[in-house]
C-alpha positions in Angstrom: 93.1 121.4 108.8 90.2 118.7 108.5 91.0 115.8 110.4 92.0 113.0 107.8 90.6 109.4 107.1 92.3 106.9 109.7 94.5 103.8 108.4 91.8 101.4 108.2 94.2 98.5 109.8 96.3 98.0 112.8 98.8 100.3 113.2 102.5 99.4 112.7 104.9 99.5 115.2 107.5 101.8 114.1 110.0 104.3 116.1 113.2 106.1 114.7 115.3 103.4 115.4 113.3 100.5 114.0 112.9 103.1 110.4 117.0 103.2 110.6 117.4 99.7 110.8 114.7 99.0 108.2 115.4 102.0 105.9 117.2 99.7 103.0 113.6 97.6 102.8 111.2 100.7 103.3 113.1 102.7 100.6 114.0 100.4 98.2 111.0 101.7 95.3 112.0 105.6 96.2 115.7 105.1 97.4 115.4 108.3 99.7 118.8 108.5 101.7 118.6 107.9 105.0 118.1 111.7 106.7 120.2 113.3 109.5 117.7 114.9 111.3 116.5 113.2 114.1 113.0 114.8 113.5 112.5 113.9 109.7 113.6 110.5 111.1 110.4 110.9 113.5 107.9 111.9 111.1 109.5 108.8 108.9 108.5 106.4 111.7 105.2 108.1 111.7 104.5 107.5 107.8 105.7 103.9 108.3 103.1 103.4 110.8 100.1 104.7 109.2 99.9 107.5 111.0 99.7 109.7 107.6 98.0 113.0 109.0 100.6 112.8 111.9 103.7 112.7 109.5 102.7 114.8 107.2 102.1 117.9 110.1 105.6 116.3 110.9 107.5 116.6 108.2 106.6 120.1 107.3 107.6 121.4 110.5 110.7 119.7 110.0 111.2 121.5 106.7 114.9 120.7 104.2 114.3 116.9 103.6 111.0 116.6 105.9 109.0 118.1 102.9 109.6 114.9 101.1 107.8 112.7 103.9 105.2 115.2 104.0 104.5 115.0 100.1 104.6 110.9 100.2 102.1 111.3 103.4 99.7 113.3 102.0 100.0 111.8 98.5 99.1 108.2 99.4 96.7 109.1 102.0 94.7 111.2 99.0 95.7 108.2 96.9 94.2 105.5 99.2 92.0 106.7 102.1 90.1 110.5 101.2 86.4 109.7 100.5 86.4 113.4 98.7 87.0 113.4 95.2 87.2 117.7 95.5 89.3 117.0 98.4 91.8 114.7 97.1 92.1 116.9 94.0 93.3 119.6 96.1 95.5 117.7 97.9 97.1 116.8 95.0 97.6 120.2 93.9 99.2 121.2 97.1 101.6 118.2 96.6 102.4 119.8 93.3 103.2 123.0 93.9 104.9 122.2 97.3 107.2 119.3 95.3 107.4 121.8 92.7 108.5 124.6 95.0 111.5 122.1 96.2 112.8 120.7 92.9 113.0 124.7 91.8 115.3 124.7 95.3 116.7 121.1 94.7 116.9 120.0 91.4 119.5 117.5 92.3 116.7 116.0 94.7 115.1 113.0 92.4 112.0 112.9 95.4 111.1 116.7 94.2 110.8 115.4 90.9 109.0 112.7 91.9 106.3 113.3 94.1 105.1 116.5 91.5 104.8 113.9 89.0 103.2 111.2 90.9 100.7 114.4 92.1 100.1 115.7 88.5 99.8 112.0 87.3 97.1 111.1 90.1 95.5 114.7 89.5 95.4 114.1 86.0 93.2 111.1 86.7 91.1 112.4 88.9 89.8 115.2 86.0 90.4 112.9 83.1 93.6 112.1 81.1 92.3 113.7 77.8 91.9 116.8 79.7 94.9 116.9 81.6 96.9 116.1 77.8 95.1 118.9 76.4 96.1 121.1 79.4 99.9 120.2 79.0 99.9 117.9 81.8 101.1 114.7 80.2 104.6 116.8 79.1 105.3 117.4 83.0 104.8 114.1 84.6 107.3 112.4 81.8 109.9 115.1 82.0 109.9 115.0 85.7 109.8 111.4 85.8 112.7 111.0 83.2 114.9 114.2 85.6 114.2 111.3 88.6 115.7 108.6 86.6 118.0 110.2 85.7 119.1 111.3 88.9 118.2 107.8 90.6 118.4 105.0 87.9 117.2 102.8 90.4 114.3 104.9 91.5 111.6 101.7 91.0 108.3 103.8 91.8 109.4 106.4 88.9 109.5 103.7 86.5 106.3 102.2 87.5 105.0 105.9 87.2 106.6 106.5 83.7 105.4 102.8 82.9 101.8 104.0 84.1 101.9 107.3 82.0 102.9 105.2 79.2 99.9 102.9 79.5 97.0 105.7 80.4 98.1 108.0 77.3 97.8 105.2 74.9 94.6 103.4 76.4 92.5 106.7 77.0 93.8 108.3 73.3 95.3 105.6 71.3 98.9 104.7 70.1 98.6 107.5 67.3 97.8 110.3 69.6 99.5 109.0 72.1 102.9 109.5 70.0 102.3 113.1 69.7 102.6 113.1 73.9 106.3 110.7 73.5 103.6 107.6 74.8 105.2 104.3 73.3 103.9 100.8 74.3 107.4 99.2 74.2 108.9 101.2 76.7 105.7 101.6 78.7 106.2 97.3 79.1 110.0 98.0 79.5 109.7 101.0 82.6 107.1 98.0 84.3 109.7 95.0 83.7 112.4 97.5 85.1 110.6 98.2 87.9 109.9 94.7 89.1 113.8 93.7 88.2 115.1 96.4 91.0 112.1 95.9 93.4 111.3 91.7 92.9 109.1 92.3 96.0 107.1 95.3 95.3 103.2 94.7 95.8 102.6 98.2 93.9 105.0 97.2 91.2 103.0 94.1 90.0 99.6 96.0 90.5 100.8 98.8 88.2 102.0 96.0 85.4 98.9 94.0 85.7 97.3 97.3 85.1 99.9 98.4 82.4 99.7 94.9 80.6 95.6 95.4 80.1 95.5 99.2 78.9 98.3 98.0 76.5 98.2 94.5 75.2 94.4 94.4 75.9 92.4 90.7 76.9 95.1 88.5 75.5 97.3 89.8 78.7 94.4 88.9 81.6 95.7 86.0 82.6 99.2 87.5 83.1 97.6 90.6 84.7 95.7 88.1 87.2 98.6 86.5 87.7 100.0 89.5 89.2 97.4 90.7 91.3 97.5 87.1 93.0 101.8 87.6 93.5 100.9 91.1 94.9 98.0 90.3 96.8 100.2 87.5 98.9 103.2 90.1 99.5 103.9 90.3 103.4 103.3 94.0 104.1 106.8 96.1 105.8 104.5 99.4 106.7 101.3 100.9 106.4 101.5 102.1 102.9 102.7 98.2 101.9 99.3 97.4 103.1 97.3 99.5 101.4 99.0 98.0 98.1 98.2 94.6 99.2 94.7 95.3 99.5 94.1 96.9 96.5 95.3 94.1 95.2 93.3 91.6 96.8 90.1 93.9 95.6 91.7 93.8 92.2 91.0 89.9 92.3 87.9 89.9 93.8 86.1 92.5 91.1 
């Protein structure tokens, strides 16, 4: 495998222990439990740290429960750090048929659901939501979002995704088409505002509204949007993926 982008920024110091002691905090938007293994706990520390290609190699050797670290690792490392748009794309295919592969094995696992949603959803943007829509796409990522809330109510990042697919249907088709595809503004506001309520902290959480609040309330919402890109932008970091959310932020400001 190509060597992958390095995390632009210091390292974080994590190890098995420090992971344990910090799950609650780390895994408050994707409330993973805490795994057994000793290895999945490993390539954990690894993702925490930034060390993305590392956990991801990690996690799949691993296998059971170490598939989900390597589907987060090689999702937000597409996500955030590939340079390739033909790279990422694939990536995110992998991620879809690997998380795809597990929820068919674990449909009780709301990270299966989760991570082939967040994949389709970030794949879908990649070629363009009116082409994903008209390849089905759209009808995935909710229904696998909805089977993770519905296995996790308090799963924050799946209602920022469900918030997000809410928002993009309606801003790149409209609120009429976007009805035909179960997209709905109100609950589109709602997933965001439910999101923030279980993670108050969540850097990614306010991006995604700010976002959310401009593709559906339009220039009357700026202000609020801004608002939240400042909030997120001065969120103290936990890990390496925290991090990259607080600097997209601050670029969100600055553009």
């Amino acid at each position: 495998m190509a060597k992958w982008t390095a995390f632009p920024y210091e390292l974080y110091a994590f190890d098995a222990a420090k992971v344990k002691k910090q799950w609650a905090r780390l895994h408050a938007g994707d409330v993973e439990p805490l795994p057994k293994e000793a290895k999945v706990l490993d390539a954990w520390a690894l993702f925490h740290a930034g060390e993305f290609q590392k956990a991801f190699d990690a996690g799949l050797k691993a296998g059971g429960t170490g598939i989900t670290v390597a589907n987060k690792s090689q999702s937000i490392y597409a996500n955030y750090l590939e340079k390739s748009e033909k790279t990422k794309l694939a990536m995110f295919q992998e991620v879809m048929a690997r998380a795809e592969a597990q929820a068919a094995d674990e449909p009780k696992n709301p990270n299966a659901h989760y991570w082939q949603a967040y994949a389709i959803g970030r794949y879908s943007q990649g070629i363009s939501v009116a082409k994903a829509l008209s390849q089905g796409l759209g009808a995935k990522v909710k229904h696998a979002l909805e089977t993770t809330i519905k296995l996790a109510p308090k799963h924050a990042d799946a209602h920022i995704a469900l918030g997000a697919f809410h928002a993009e249907v309606i801003d790149k088709v409209g609120s009429l088409l976007g009805k035909t595809q179960g997209a709905n503004r109100a609950t589109g506001l709602a997933m965001f505002q439910q999101a923030l309520k279980l993670t108050p902290a969540s850097a990614i959480a306010m991006v995604e509204y700010a976002n959310g609040l401009v593709m559906l309330e339009g220039d009357k919402r700026m202000k609020d949007a801004e608002g939240l890109y400042a909030d997120a932008a001065a969120c103290t970091p936990a890990d390496a993926m925290e991090r990259l959310d607080v600097e997209m932020a601050k670029a969100e400001l600055e553009d």
